[in-house]
Each structure stands twice: as C-alpha cells, then as structure tokens.
N, C-alpha and C positions, 0 to 999 in steps of 0.2 A: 421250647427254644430251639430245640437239635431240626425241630419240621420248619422253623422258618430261615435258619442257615441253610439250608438244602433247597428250598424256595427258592431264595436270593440267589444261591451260585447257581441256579436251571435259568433264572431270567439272566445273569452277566454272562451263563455259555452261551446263550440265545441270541443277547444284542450284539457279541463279539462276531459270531454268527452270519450275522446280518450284513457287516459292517465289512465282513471278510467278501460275501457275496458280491454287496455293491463293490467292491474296489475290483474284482476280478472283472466284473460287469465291463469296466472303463477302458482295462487293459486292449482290449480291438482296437480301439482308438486311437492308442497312440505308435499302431503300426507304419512304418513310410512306405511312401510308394517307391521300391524298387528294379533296377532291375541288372544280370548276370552279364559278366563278362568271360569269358572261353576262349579257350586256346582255338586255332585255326586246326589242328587236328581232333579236336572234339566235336567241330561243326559238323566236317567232312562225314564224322560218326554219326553225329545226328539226323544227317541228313540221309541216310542209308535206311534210317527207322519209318515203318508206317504206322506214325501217329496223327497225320494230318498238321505236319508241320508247314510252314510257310517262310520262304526265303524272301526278304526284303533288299532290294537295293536305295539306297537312299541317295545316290548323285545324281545329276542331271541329267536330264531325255541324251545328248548329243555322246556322254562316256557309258553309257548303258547299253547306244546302238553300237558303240565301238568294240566290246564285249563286255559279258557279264557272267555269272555263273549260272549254268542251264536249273529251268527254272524259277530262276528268282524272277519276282515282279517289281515292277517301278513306283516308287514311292518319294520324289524329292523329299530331301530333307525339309527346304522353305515352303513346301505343302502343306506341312502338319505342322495345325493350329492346334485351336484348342476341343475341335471339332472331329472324333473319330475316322478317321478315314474308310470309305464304301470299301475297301478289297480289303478289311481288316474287321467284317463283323462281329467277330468269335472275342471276347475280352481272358478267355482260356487257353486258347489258341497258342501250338508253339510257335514263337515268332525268332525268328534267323536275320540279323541286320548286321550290313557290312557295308562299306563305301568305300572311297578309293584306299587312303592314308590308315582311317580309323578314328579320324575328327568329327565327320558326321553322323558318325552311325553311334556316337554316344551323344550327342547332341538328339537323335533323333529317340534314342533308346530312352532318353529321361521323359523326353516329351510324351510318349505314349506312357511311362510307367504312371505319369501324374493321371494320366484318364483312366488309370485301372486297369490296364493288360496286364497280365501276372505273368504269365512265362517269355521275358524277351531275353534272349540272347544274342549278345555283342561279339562280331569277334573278327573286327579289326577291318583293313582293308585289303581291297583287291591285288593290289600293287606287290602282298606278298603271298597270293594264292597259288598252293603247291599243285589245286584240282584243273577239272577241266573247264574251262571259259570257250563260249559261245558267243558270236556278234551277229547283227543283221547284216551284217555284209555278206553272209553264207547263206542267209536266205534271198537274198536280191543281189546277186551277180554281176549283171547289167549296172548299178549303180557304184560298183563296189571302188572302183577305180578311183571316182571322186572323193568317197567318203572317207580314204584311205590315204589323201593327199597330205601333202608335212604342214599344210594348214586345219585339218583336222584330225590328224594324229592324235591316238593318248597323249603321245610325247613331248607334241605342241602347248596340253591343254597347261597353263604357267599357274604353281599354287597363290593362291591367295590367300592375305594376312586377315586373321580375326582378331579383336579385342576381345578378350576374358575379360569377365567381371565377376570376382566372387567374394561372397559377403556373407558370413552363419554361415558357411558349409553349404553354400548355394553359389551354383555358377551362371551365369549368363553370356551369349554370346552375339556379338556385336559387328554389322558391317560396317567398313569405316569410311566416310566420304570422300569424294573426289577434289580435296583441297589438299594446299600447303601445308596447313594446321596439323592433318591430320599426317601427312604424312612425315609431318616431324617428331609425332606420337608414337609412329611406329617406329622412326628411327631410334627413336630414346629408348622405348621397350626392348628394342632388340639387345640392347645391352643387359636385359636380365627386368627380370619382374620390381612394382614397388609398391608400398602400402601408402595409403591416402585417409588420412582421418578426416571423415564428414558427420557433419553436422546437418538438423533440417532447419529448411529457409522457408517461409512462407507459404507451407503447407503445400507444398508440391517440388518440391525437391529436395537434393540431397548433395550437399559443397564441401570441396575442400580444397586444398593448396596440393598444387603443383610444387617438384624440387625444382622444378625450369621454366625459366619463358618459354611460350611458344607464338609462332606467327598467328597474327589474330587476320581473319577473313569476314568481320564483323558485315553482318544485314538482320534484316528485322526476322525475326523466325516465330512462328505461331508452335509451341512445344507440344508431344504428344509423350502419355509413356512408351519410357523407352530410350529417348533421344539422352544422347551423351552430350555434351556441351562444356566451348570453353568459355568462359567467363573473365574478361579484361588480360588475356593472356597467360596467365598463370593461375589458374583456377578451373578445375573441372567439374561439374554438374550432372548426378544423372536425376532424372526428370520422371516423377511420378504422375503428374497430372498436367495440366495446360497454364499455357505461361507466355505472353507474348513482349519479348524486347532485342534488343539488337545482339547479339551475340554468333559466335562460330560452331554451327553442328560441325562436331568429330565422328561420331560414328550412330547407330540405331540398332537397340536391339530387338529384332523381329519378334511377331507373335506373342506376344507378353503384355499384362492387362497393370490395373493398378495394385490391383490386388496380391498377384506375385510380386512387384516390388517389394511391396511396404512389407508381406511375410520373409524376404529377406533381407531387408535393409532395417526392418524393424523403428521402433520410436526411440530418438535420441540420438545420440555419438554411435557411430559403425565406424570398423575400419576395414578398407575395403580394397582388396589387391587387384591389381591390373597385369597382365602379360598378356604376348600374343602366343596367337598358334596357327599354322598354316595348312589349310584348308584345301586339297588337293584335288 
C-alpha cells in the first residue's frame, strides 16, 4: 500500500511539473513592446559611449538643415511605417530619438518598438538642447543667407495641432483636415480633453456622440483605416475598414492597418479619449 502512495505522489510531482513548465513556456509572450524615455542629460552621457549608438532625428528634411545635433541622422517621423527603416538595420542597436518639442520622437519611438528594436531612447526635443547643434548652413555658406531668412527660420516654422486618440492604453495620432469641421474640433479640444463612448456599426467602424454640434462639410468619401469622421454633425467615427457615404473627414491617422485598430479599440463598447497635442 505505503509503494503505491509514493507512486501516485512521483506521478502528481511530475504532472505539476509539467504544468509549471508549460506556463513558464507562455510567459515570453506576453512581453510588450517597449521603449525608454531619458532625461536630456543622460543622452548627452550616452552619447559620449562607444557602443555604436545611433542618434535619430525625426522632424522634417527643412528643421534638420536648420540644425541638429552633430551626428544624428534623418529619419521623419511620417517615414516610419510599418517597414524597418534602411539606416536602422541593427534591431539591438542603441537608438537616440529626439525631435523638436518631444511629440514626435514618442510618436516615432512606439513605432519602431512595435517592429522589435529593443534599445530606443527618447529624450525629448531640440528646442531644449543644453549640447552642441550643428546646421547645414555651416557647410554651405554661399546658400546660408537664404536659408536663414524669417521665412525659413526655426522660429518661423508655426506648431501644428495633432488629435490623440487613446483607447486600452493605446494612443494614436491623427492629422486633422483642412475644413471647418475640423477646426472647430480643435477649438472644443482645446478646452481640455473628453471621453467618447463607441460602439461598432457595421463591421468597420467605431461611433459615438459628440457633447457638441459641429459644422458639417458633408461629400461622398470612400473610408480607409484610419479616417476619423463626423457623422450628421454630432457624431464621430473612426473607421477600421472601407465604407463609402456622404459624410465630413476630420482628421487621418497615418501609417496604421486594420489590425492595429481593432487590437485597440477591441469588440464591443470602448471608450475612448480625444485631446490635442501640438507638434512642433
């Protein structure tokens, strides 16, 4: 009797065992993809290391010639899809990302974290860089004159308003059109952020009520994901797949498939906040 109690508790340590194995197994899984955010005097440190780091600037070609920080390279922010960027083959690789404000260089930092770069660091923008900044105007003299005019000045360049959309713990970022509509979105935003409870409508989108009217700019629109949309004036839509009827685009969130929607707007009731953020 005593050899097959001893039996049975070798096979119940065994299948506990087992059971402890697989679940460790899973545990990789459900790592995210993240990535670091750093103080502007820890870059400065970083970048003094020879680890084969890589400085990233993520504004546009025309504030990168205006200057930048000696050696960083050029990477728009609206370049990175979903497709690794060529001057980024290393997915180990220290990566240093900074943009004017600090709006696109987290914008840009999530983006890459989702394709697997594991070492990015974020750390803010230019605008309050204690180091030393470089422009092309010091390599090209002759041109310098023009490029330096109060028409394309940093000081010239005017921030632009983004819509946030976040929803689960997931943000997205949105340009917003060149209508009426839209710009009374941002007028109401600018009074503070608000939550929007949506529901899904006919398997490609995502609706809910507006607290306000807004000017309707109604034409026929062929929807992709992405598209924000108002809906008979007091109703907002974002739009996971294709959908074609009269209504007002308000903004587009760039680079973004159907599949990242739906992972965070998820099946059923979401409720999901909007605020701006100005993009320098």
């Amino acid at each position: 009797m005593m050899k097959k109690i001893l039996c049975f508790s070798a096979l119940l340590l065994l299948l506990v065992g087992c059971a402890s194995a697989e679940k460790h197994e899973e545990t990789p899984g459900l790592t995210k993809e993240r990535y670091s955010q750093i103080s502007q005097e820890e870059a400065q440190e970083m970048m003094t290391r020879d680890d084969g780091h890589v400085i990233v600037d993520v504004r546009r070609q025309d504030e990168y010639d205006a200057g930048h920080i000696p050696g960083a390279i050029l990477i728009p922010n609206e370049s990175i899809d979903t497709e690794r960027p060529e001057d980024l083959p290393d997915l180990d690789q220290v990566i240093l990302i900074y943009c004017r404000s600090g709006n696109r260089s987290k914008q840009a930092s999530q983006k890459l974290a989702k394709m697997g770069y594991k070492n990015i660091y974020e750390f803010g923008g230019i605008n309050t860089w204690t180091g030393e900044i470089v422009s092309e105007e010091s390599a090209a003299p002759e041109i310098q004159a023009s490029e330096t005019s109060p028409d394309n000045s940093p000081d010239s360049i005017k921030p632009v308003a983004e819509l946030v959309i976040e929803a689960n713990g997931q943000r997205f970022y949105a340009d917003f059109e060149d209508n009426s509509s839209a710009e009374a979105l941002k007028e109401k935003l600018n009074n503070g952020p608000v939550e929007i409870d949506m529901h899904d409508y006919g398997s490609f989108e995502k609706v809910g009520p507006l607290p306000w009217d807004l000017p309707r700019n109604d034409e026929s629109v062929t929807t992709v994901p992405g598209d924000v949309i108002l809906y008979q004036g007091n109703q907002i839509t974002v739009y996971y797949d294709e959908n074609t009827w009269n209504f007002t685009r308000l903004a587009r969130i760039g680079n973004v498939t159907r599949e990242n929607l739906l992972d965070a707007l998820g099946d059923g009731d979401v409720t999901v906040r909007l605020w701006i953020e100005w993009s320098e």
